[in-house]
Structure formats: structure tokens, C-alpha cells
N, C-alpha and C positions, 0 to 999 in steps of 0.2 A: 488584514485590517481587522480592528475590533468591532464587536458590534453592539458588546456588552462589558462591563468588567464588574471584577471583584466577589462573583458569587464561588460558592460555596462547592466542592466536586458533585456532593449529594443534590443539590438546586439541578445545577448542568443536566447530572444523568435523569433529571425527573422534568427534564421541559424538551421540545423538540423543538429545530429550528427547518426553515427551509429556504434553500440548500442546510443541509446540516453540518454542524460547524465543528471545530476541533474544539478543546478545553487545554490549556497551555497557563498553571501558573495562576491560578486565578481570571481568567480572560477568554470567554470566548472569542473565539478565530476563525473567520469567515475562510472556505477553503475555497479554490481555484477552481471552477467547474463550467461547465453549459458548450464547450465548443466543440462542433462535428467530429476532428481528426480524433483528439481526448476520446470521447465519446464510443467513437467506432475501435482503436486502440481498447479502450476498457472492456467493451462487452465482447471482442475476439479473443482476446487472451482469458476472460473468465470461459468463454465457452469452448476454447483449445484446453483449458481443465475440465470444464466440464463432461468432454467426449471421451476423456480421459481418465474419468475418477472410477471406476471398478479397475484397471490397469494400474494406477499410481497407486490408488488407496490413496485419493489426495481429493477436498474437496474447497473449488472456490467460492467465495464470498464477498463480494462486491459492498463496498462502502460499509465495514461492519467497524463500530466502535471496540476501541482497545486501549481497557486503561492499564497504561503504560508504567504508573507511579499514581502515588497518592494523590497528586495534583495536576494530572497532566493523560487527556485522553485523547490518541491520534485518531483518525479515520482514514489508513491505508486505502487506495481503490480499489485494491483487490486484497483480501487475506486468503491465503490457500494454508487449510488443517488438514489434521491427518482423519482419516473416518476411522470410527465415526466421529460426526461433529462432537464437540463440550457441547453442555446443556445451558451455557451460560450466556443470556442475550448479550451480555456487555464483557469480551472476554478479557479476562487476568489471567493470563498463561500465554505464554509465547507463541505464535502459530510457526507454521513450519518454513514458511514462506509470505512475505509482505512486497507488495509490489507496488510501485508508485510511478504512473503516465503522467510523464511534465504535461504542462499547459505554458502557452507562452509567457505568461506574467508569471509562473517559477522564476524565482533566483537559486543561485547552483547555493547560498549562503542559508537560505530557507530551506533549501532542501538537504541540506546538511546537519542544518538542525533537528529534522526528523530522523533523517539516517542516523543520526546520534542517538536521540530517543530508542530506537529497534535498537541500536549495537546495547547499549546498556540496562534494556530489558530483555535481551538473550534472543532474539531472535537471529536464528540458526541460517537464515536465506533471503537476502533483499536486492530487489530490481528494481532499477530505474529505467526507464522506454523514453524516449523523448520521439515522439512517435512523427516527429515533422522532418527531424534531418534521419531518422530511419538508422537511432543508433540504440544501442540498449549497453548496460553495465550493470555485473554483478558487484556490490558494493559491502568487505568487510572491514574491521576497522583498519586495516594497513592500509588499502587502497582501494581504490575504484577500477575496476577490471571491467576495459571495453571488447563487447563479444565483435571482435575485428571478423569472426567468420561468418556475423549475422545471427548464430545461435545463443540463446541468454540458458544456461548452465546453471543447476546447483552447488554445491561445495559437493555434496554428497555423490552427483553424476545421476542421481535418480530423474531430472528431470532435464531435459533437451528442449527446446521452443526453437522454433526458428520465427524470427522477427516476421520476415517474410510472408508467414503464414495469417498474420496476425495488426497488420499494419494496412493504412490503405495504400494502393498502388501509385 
């Protein structure tokens, strides 16, 4: 849903909103937030990075803006870089991993449209968790690959998750 239209990218990056919203096109874009399962899903899987990050060399970043293109800034729930962090509050460069916990009110055609956004800014590793039916997919532009053994996988094999670990029971 809109909340506002037509400003400027520079306007966007210099006002905050709360909940904080996407930039799409001219238009901010109210994103999907506030419900328990969501909620506990995001801060396990940031913090299955985070126990992780001297091991990986991998650090997460929860709700961090990423302008994707000139006109158009997503807010993955999680970005995971490589450390150390970019110095850049609002990053322009691809992280290494973006990950995105459906909320019920996701459509698979909204969230497509993002996954599009990441494939065509070069992002290397994107997850979608739909952390209610307890399924996860690695997502590149061929297909959507469901981790059928519960574990969500990089391309690269660097990183192993087991849903399991990270979802509530």
C-alpha cells in the first residue's frame, strides 16, 4: 500500500518513516511487519548469523535499506555482508545474502517482484522463509529451489541453516 507518492529518491533517503517503508518508482511502500511468527523467524535467523559471524565471515543486518537502482530502495529483513561491514548507511553494492520472512498478507507476485529487484541488482544469495507452513527456498533467476530437507543452502555451500533451528515450533 502507498503512503505517500511521487517524491524524489533524495526526499525518501532523508525522511524516516515508522514502520519504515520501501521506495519503489517514485512511491513509498508500506512493508508487511508487526506479527509474532515474522518477528521471532527474523530475529532467529539474524542471530543464527550472528553466532556465526567470526566462522562465516558473514555479518547480519536486520531491516537495513538497499538502493537497488536509481529509483527504487528495498528493505530486505535481513541482509547478510561479508565483514567487515561497507561504511555505507544506505548500501549500493550487492550484499552477499538477502533474505525475506513472508507475512501472511505477502503475495507470491509482490514477492516476486522483489526477488526480481535482488536478481537484477546482482545479488549473489536470496531466501524466502514463509516461517508459518515451515518451508524456506533458495530463489535464483531459473527457479525457486525448496530446501525439501529443511536446510536453506547458499549457491556457494558456504552457509547451511537448518529452518528448524530458526522457526518457532
Amino acid at each position: 500500500m502507498s503512503v505517500a507518492s511521487l517524491l524524489s529518491v533524495e526526499e525518501y533517503l532523508n525522511r524516516s518513516f515508522d514502520p519504515d517503508c520501501e521506495f519503489v518508482d517514485g512511491e513509498v511502500v508500506e512493508r508487511n511487519v508487526g506479527r509474532r511468527t515474522h518477528s521471532y523467524a527474523q530475529m532467529c535467523v539474524g542471530g543464527w548469523f550472528l553466532q556465526r559471524r567470526q566462522t562465516l565471515g558473514l555479518q547480519p543486518l536486520p531491516e537495513l535499506r538497499v538502493r537497488i537502482g536509481p529509483r527504487k530502495v528495498r528493505i530486505p529483513d535481513i541482509v547478510v555482508v561479508e565483514i567487515p561491514i561497507p561504511e555505507q548507511e544506505v548500501f549500493t553494492s550487492p550484499p552477499y545474502l538477502c533474505i525475506e520472512i513472508m507475512s501472511p498478507d505477502d503475495t507470491m507476485a509482490g514477492m516476486q517482484d522483489r526477488i526480481d529487484d535482488y536478481l537484477q541488482f546482482g545479488v549473489p544469495n536470496i531466501w524466502v522463509i514463509d516461517p508459518w507452513k515451515r518451508r524456506g527456498w533458495r530463489v535464483t533467476a531459473e527457479a525457486w529451489t525448496t530446501a525439501v530437507d529443511g536446510i536453506m543452502r547458499t549457491a556457494d555451500e558456504r552457509v547451511a541453516m537448518a529452518l528448524g533451528d530458526v522457526l518457532l515450533p
